[in-house]
C-alpha positions in Angstrom: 105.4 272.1 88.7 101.8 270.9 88.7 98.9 273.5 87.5 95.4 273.1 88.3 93.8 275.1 85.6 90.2 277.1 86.1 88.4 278.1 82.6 85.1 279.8 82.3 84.2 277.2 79.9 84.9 274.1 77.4 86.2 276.1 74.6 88.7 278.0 76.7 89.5 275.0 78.2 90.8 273.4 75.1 92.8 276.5 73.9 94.3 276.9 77.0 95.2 272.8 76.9 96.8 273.3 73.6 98.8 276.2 74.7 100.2 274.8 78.1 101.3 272.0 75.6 103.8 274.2 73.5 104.7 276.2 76.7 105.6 273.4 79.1 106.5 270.4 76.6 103.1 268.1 77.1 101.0 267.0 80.3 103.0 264.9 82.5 106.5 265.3 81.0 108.1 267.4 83.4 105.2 269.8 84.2 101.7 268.7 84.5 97.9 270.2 84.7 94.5 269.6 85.1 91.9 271.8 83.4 88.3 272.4 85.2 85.9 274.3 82.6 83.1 275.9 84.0 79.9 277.1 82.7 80.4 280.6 82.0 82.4 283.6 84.3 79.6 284.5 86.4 80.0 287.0 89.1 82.5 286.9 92.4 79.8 286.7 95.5 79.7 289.7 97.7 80.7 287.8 100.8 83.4 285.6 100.0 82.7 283.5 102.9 78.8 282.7 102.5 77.9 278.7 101.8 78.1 278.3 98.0 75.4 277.2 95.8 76.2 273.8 94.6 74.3 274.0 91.5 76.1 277.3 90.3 78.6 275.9 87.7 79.9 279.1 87.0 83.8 280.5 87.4 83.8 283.0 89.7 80.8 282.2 91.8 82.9 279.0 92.8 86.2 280.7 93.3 86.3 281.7 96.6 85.6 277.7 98.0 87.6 276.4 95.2 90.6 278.7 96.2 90.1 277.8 99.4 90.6 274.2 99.0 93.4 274.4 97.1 95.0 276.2 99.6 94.5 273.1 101.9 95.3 270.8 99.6 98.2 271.9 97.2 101.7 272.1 98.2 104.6 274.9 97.0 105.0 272.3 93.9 101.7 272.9 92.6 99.8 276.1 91.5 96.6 277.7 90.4 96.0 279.3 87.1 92.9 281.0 86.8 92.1 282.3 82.8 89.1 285.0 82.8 87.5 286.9 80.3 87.3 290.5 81.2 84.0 291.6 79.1 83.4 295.1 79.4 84.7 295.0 83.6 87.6 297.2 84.5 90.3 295.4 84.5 92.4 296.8 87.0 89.4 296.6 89.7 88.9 292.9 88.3 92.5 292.0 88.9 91.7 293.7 92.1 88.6 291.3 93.1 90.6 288.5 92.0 93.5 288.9 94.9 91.0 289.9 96.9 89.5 286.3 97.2 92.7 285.1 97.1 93.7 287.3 100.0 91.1 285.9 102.2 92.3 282.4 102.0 94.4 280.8 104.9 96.3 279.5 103.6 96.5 280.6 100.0 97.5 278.9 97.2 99.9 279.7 94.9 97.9 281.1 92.0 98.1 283.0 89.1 95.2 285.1 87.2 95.4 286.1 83.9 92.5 288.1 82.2 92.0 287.7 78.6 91.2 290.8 76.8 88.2 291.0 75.5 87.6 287.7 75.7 89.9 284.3 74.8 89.5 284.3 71.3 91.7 287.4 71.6 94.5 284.9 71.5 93.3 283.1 68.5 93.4 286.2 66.0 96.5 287.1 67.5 98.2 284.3 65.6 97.0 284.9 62.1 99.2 282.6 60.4 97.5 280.0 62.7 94.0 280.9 61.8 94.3 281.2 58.5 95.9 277.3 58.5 92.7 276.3 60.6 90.8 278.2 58.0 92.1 279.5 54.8 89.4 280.7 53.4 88.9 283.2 56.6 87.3 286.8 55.4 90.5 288.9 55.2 88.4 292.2 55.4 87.3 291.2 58.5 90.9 290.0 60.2 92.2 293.3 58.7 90.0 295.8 60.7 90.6 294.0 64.1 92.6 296.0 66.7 94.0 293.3 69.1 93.0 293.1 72.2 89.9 295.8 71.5 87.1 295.8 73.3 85.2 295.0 70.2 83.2 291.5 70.5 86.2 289.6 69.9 84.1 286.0 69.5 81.6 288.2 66.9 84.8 289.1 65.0 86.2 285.3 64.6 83.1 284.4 63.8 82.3 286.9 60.8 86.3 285.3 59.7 85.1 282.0 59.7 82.2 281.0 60.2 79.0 280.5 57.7 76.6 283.6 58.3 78.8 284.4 60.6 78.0 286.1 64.1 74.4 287.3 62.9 73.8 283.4 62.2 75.1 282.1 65.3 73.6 284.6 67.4 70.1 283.5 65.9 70.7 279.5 66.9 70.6 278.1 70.1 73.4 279.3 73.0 74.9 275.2 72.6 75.6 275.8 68.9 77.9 278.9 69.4 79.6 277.3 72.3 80.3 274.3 69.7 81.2 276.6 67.4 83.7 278.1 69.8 85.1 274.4 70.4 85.6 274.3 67.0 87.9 277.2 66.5 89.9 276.3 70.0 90.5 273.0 68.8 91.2 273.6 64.9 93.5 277.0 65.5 94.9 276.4 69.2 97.6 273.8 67.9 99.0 275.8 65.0 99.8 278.9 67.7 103.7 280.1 67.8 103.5 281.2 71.3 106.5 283.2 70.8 104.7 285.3 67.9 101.4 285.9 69.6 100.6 289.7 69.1 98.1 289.6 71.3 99.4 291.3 75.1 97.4 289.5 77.5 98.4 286.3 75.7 102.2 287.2 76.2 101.5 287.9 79.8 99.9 284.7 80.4 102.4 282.8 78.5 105.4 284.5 80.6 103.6 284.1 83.7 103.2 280.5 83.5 106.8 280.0 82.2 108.0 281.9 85.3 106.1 279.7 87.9 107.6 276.7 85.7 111.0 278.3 85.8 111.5 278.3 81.9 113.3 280.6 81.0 
């Protein structure tokens, strides 16, 4: 099976690298993918069949055109993963939006969404064996009062773990130096995940979804 893989942005895109990895035994071995980061989620358009604007690099903005071609261009061998943050949206009525564009395609491609709750790095702290490797000297009061997969600021949370100053200090830099920052904690943590130990849900339900359209078992 062959995956073309949609991220909201870099950072996701190299977790969700790593992960595919361990769940389908390396690119180009007997599975394959292809990650396309975007520049944030952004927002699905109200009419899913206007022109889109070229220079919107964002996820969801693009999603009805770029489901659309895939349905025109992939065969029943290949499949779309889509990987979203849900934020503070409802995430049955997102789920609902998301097959909704996918519904208006003819034809549609195979795809699969998964929404990561709160936000990707939901699937780092779920691993805390794996973060801690990354970073042992990680602020244990803070990994210690984290519900997983709270709406909570998730990325604030693994920030105030790891990193200097924390959320306060990032938040006070420029927008490029938390999104390096993010980077950072994708690529040190991501490798050291046990896939079958994640406690965080909407990990697991990625992870089994993805096995299922590879037929792993």
């Amino acid at each position: 099976m062959h995956f073309e893989v949609l991220v909201e942005d870099l950072s996701g895109s190299i977790a969700v690298g790593h992960i595919l990895d361990k769940i389908l035994g390396g690119n180009y071995t007997e599975h394959s993918w292809r990650m396309h980061p975007f520049k944030g989620k952004g927002q699905l358009p109200n009419n899913l069949h206007r022109a889109p604007n070229l220079k919107n690099q964002q996820l969801l903005d693009n999603l009805p055109r770029l489901l659309q071609g895939f349905g025109k261009s992939l065969d029943d061998s290949s499949s779309v993963v889509v990987v979203v943050d849900l934020d503070d949206d409802n995430c049955l009525k997102l789920k609902q939006d998301l097959l909704n564009v996918l519904n208006a395609c003819n034809p549609r491609p195979n795809t699969l969404f998964r929404i990561a709750i709160e936000e990707s790095e939901a699937w780092l702290l779920g691993d805390r064996p794996a973060l801690t490797a990354a970073y042992p000297n990680a602020r244990a009061s803070v990994l210690n009062n984290y519900v997983q997969d709270s709406i909570c600021g998730t990325w604030e949370i693994l920030a105030d773990a790891v990193y200097p100053g924390g959320s306060a200090q990032l938040k006070q830099s420029f927008y490029q130096v938390a999104g390096q920052a993010k980077s950072e904690w994708a690529e040190e943590i991501a490798p050291n995940l046990d896939i079958d130990a994640n406690k965080s849900k909407s990990f697991q339900v990625f992870r089994d979804g993805v096995r299922n359209l590879a037929g792993i078992q």
